[in-house]
N, C-alpha and C positions, 0 to 999 in steps of 0.2 A: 504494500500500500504506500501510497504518497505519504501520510503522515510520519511509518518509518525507515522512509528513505531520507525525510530530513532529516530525521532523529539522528541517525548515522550520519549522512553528512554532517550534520551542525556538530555530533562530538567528536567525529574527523578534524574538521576544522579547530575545535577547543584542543587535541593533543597537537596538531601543529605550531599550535597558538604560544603551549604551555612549554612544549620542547625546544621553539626559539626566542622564546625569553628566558630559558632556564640556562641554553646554551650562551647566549648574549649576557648574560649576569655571570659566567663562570658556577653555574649551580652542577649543569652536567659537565663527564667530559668522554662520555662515549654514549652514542642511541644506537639502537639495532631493532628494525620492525616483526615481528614474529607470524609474518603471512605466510613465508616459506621458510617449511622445517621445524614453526616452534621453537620453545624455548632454549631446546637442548642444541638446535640448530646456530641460533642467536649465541647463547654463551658459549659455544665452541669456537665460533666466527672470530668472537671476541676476544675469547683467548690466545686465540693463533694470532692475530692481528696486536694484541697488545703484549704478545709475548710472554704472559703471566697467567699462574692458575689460578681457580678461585672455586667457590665452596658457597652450596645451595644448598637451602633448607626447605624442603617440600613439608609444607603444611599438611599435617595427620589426617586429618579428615580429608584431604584430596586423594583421584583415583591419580598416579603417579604417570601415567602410560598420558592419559586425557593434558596433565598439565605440561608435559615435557614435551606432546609431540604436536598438541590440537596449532593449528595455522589460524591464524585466526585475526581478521584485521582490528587495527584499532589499540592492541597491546604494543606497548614495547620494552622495551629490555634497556634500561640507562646504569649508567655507571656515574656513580656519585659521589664524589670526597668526603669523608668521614667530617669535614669541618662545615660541611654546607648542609648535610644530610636536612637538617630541621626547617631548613630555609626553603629547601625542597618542598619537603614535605607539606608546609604548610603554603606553596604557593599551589601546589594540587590543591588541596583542601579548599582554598580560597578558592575556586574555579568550580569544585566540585568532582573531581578528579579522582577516581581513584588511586593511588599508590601501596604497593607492598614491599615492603626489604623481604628479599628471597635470599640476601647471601651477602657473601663480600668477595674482593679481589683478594688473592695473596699473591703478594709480589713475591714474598720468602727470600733468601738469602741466597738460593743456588738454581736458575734456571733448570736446569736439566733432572730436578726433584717438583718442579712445579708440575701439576695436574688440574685437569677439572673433577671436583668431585662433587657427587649427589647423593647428602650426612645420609648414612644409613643403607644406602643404596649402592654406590660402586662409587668407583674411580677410577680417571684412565690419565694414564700420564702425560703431558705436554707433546714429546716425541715422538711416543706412540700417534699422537690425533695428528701430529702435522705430517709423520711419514705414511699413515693411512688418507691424509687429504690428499698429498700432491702426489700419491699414484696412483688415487680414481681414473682419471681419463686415461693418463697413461695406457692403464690396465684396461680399460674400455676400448679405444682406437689402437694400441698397440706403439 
């Protein structure tokens, strides 16, 4: 229906809104949209791109499969300086915005121990996810 195709649009337009004043203020310093792939998708992306592991916490009552892999527009994935986190948070809030802390970055002290992990659930080492990235096609085309 018309009604919510604005409804979407218009809170399309609010996370655009909210992600480039957040960016523009220094609140974020990494977004990743979760349409393709999902979460698991997004903090991978992120990690290989930022070069650091980091560590999510799937809320209890969620089905784990549904939050890690659903595509889903409208969500995204930011990375937030532990100094700004409240400034964040409450610029969502003030919009009406939803926000969750799902986790944090760990930089850690030695690259090559860094991993993305999901508490309770697995973990896969930095190495591993980047030597399984860049020889998907490889492996595909040959």
């Amino acid at each position: 229906s018309d009604v919510c195709s604005s409804d979407l649009l218009g809170r399309e337009k609010l996370l655009a809104d909210v992600l480039t004043a957040a960016s523009r203020d220094g609140l974020i310093s990494a977004a990743h949209d979760l349409s393709e792939g999902g979460l698991m998708q997004a903090v991978v992306e992120g990690a290989l791109a930022g070069e650091t592991g980091c560590r999510i916490v799937l809320p209890e009552e969620s089905d784990p499969f549904v939050l890690l892999f659903s595509e889903s527009a409208g969500r995204v994935l930011v990375a937030v300086p532990r100094t700004e986190e409240s400034r964040f948070t409450a610029m969502c809030e003030a919009r009406g915005l939803p926000a969750t802390r799902i986790g944090v970055v760990d930089a850690g002290p030695d690259l090559e121990e860094a991993c993305v992990e999901v508490q309770g659930r697995f973990s896969v080492p930095l190495d591993e996810l980047r030597a399984t990235w860049e020889a998907t096609l490889p492996g595909l085309f040959g």
